[in-house]
N, C-alpha and C positions, 0 to 999 in steps of 0.2 A: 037891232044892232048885231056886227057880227059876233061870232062865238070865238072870234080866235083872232088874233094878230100873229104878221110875219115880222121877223128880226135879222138880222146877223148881229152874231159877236166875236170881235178879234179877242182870240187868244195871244199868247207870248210865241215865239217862233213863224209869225206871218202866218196862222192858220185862221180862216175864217169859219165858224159855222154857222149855216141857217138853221133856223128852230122855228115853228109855232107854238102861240104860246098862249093859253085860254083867259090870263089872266088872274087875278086872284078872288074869289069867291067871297062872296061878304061872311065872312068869319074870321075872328081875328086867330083861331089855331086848327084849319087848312093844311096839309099834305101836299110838298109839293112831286108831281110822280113824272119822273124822266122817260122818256119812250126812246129805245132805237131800234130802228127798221131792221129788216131784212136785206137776205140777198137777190138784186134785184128791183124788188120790190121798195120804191122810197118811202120817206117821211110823207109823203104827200098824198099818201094810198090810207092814212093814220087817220089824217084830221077830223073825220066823222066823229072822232071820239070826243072830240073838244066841245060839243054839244052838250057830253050827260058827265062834263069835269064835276061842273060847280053844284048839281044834286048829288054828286058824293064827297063832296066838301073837299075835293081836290083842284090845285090849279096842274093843269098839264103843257108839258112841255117836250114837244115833241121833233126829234135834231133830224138833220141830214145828216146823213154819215160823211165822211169824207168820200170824195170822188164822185158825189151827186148833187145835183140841183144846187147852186148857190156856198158849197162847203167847198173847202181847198182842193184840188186833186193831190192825188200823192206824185212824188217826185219819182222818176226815176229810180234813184236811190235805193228809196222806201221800195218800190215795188221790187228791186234786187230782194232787200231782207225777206218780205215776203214772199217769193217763189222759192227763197232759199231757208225758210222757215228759222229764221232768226227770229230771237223773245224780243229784240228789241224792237219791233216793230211793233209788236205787242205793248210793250213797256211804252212807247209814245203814245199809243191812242188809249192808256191809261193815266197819262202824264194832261192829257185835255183833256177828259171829264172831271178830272180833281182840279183842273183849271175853271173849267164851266160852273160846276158846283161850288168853289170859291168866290166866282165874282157873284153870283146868289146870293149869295150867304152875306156878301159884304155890301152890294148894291139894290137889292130886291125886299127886301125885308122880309125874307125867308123866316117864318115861326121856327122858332126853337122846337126841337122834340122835347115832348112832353114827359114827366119826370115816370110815366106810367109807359110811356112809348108808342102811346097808340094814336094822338097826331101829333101835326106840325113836323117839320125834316125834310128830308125826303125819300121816297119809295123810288128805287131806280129799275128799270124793267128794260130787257134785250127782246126780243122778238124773233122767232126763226137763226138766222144765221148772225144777226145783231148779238146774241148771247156770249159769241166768241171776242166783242170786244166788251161787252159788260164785266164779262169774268176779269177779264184783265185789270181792272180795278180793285181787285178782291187777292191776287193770287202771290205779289212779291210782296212782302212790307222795306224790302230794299229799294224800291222805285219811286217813292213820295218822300220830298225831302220832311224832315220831321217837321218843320212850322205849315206844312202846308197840312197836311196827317193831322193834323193837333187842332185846322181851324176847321174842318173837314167830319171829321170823324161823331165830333156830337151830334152832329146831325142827322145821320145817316138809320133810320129807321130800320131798312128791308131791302133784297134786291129777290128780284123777280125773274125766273128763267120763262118764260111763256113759248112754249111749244118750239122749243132747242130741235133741230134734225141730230143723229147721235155724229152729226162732220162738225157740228159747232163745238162740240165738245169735245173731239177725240178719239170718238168709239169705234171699235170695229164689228159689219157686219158679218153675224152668224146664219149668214142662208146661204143657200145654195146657187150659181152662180144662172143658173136660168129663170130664176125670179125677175121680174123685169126693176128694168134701172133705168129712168130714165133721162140718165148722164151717158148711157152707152146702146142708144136706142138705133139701130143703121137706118132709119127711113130717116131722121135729119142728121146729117154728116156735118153741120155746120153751127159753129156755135150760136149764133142768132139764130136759128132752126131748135135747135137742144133747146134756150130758154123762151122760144114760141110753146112747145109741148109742156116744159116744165110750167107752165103757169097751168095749164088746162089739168095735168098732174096736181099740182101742188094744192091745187083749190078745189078739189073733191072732195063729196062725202062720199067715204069709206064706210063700210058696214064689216068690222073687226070681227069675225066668228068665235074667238077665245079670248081675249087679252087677257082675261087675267091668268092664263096658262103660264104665263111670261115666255113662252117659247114662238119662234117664228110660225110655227104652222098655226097659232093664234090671230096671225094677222091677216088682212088682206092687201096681194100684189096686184091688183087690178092695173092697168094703163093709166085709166081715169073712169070719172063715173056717171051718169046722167048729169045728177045734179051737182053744180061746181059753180063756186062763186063768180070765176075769169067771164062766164058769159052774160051773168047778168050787168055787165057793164057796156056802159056806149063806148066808143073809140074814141074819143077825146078822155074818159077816162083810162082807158088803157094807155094808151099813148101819155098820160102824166107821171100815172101810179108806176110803169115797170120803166127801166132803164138799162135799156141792154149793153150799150156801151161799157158803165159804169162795172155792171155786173162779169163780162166779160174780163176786164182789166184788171179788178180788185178783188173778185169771191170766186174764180174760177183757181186762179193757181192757192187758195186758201185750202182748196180740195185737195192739191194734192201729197204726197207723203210727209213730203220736208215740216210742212205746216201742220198738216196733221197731228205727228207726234210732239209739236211746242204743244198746241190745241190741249192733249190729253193730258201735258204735265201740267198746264195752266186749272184745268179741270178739278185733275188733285188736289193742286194743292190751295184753289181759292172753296172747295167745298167739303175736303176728307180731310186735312191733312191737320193732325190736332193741335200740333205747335200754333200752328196760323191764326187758326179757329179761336184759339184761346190769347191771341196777343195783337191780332190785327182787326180791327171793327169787329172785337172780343164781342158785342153783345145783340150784332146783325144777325138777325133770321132771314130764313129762302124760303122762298114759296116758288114752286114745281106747280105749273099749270099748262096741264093739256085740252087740245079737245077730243075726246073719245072717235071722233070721224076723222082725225085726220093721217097723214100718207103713213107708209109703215116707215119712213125714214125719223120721223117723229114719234110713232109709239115706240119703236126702240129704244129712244135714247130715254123715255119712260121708263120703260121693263126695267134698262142696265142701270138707272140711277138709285132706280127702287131697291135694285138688288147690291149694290155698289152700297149705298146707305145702308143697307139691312148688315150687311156683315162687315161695316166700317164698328158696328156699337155705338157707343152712347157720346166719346169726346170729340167727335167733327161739329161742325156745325150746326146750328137747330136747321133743320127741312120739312116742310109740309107738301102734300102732295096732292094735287088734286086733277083728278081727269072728267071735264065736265060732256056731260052726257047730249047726244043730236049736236054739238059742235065742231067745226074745222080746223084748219089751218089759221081761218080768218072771222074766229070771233070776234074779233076787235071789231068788223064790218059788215057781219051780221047777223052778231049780239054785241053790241057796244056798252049797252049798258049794264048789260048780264056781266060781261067781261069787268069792267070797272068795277061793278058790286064785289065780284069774286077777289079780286087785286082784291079790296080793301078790307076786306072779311080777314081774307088769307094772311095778308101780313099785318092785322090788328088782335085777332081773337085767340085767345089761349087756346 
């Protein structure tokens, strides 16, 4: 039998999304854990994990983002807001996940969270550049009408940052400008050129000389590195997994400043900011997972989070931290089930 089925579901506003979806595991109190891709890189690069859902007693479900494979494109419009870093654009792709996790909750027979918290609900997880729409769910309590908040909210176990670059978030980097960057690289001049190197980038093990210095000269700027997950695939999976159009259109002008700075007040105040903390999905815990190998775009937004919580104190949100050891960018795909263990450790154990 397969491990996964594919779906679409219409939301309210004519928006479609596709998801895979593992199914529900024979237990009647199950975890259900939301996945959203990266930049780039689709839902469909994910599904490997739908294999090792139901030995961790989760059903997984894992979305296209909008503007890829089978989900809406954004409008015009939409993409104005977004190069012009309006929240509202923010504000709508948190307005559909509080849609998608309603009709769950109302159609699927999504297990209650448990009165302990540690199953049933669900665990919501971003991935890469995906964490800048997860947060968005997290960050206004102005943007969920209250009956939806109120059908929503019981449920809601954890959300999961998994290996955030520090642009998903907002951060700025602290090096020095001849460090290489491979968004400003002159041998591809062309943005289809930039996200051909960025994959060979992005999917490297990196061998970090200090991290826990928390300083740049901690990290490693290599180009890329021998070993890198992009090559151990055939071309019919590259050609599935990455989508350059997509990414072009929709995560490129996300990079730049307008966005940027929504991005870091988003940041705030879905994870420091204690009013929030304390009155918006009051009793959700974060779980911060990286993989110790992967690019320094992502040990950063590590270091600053670590440091950010360290001198926030004790009233933001609960955050756990974890940086797992010989992993990349793309433990989802190869350590899948290492990766799901860790999810479920992280956001169940005291």
């Amino acid at each position: 039998m397969p491990d996964h089925t594919e779906h679409t579901l219409k939301l309210p506003d004519g928006i479609d999304i596709l998801y895979t979806d593992s199914g529900a595991p024979n237990s009647p109190f199950y975890t259900t854990l939301l996945m959203l891709h990266g930049s780039g890189f689709s839902g469909d690069g994910l599904v490997g994990l739908h294999a090792h859902a139901h030995k961790n007693n989760l059903r997984l479900i894992i979305w296209n983002r909008r503007d890829y494979r089978g989900s809406t494109k954004y409008t015009d419009a939409e993409l104005e807001d977004l190069k012009a870093g309006r929240k509202v654009f923010q504000d709508r792709l948190a307005m559909q996940m509080a849609w998608f996790l309603e009709h769950f909750i109302r159609n699927e027979n999504t297990p209650k969270l448990s009165e302990d918290r540690k199953t049933g609900g669900f665990i919501l997880a971003g991935w890469s550049f995906g964490n800048a729409t997860l947060l968005s769910l997290f960050s206004d309590p102005g943007v969920l009408p209250k009956e939806l908040y109120e059908i929503i909210e019981p449920y809601v176990m954890s959300f999961v940052l998994y290996d955030p670059p520090y642009t998903a978030l907002g951060y700025t980097a602290e090096w020095q400008p001849e460090v290489y960057d491979p968004w400003t690289d002159p041998d591809y001049p062309t943005p289809a050129g930039l996200y051909d190197n960025f994959q060979h980038w992005v999917s490297s093990y990196y061998k970090h000389p200090d991290v826990a210095s928390g300083k740049p000269s901690g990290m490693s700027f290599e180009k890329r590195t021998e070993r890198r997950t992009y090559t151990s695939w055939s071309n019919e999976q590259k050609a599935s997994y990455f989508d350059t159009t997509a990414a072009v259109r929709c995560e490129l002008p996300a990079y730049a400043p307008p966005m940027q700075a929504t991005l870091k007040e988003q940041t705030y105040y879905a994870l420091l900011d204690p009013n929030i903390a304390s009155a918006y999905f009051p009793d959700v815990n974060v779980l911060q997972i990286y993989g110790a190998a992967s690019p320094s775009y992502c040990i950063w937004a590590y270091l600053e989070s670590l440091r950010m919580y360290r001198d926030a104190g004790e009233k933001v949100r609960p955050v756990k931290f974890k940086l797992v050891e010989d992993a990349n960018h793309f433990m989802h795909y190869d350590l899948p089930d290492l990766f799901l263990r860790e999810v479920v450790r992280g956001c169940t154990e005291n």
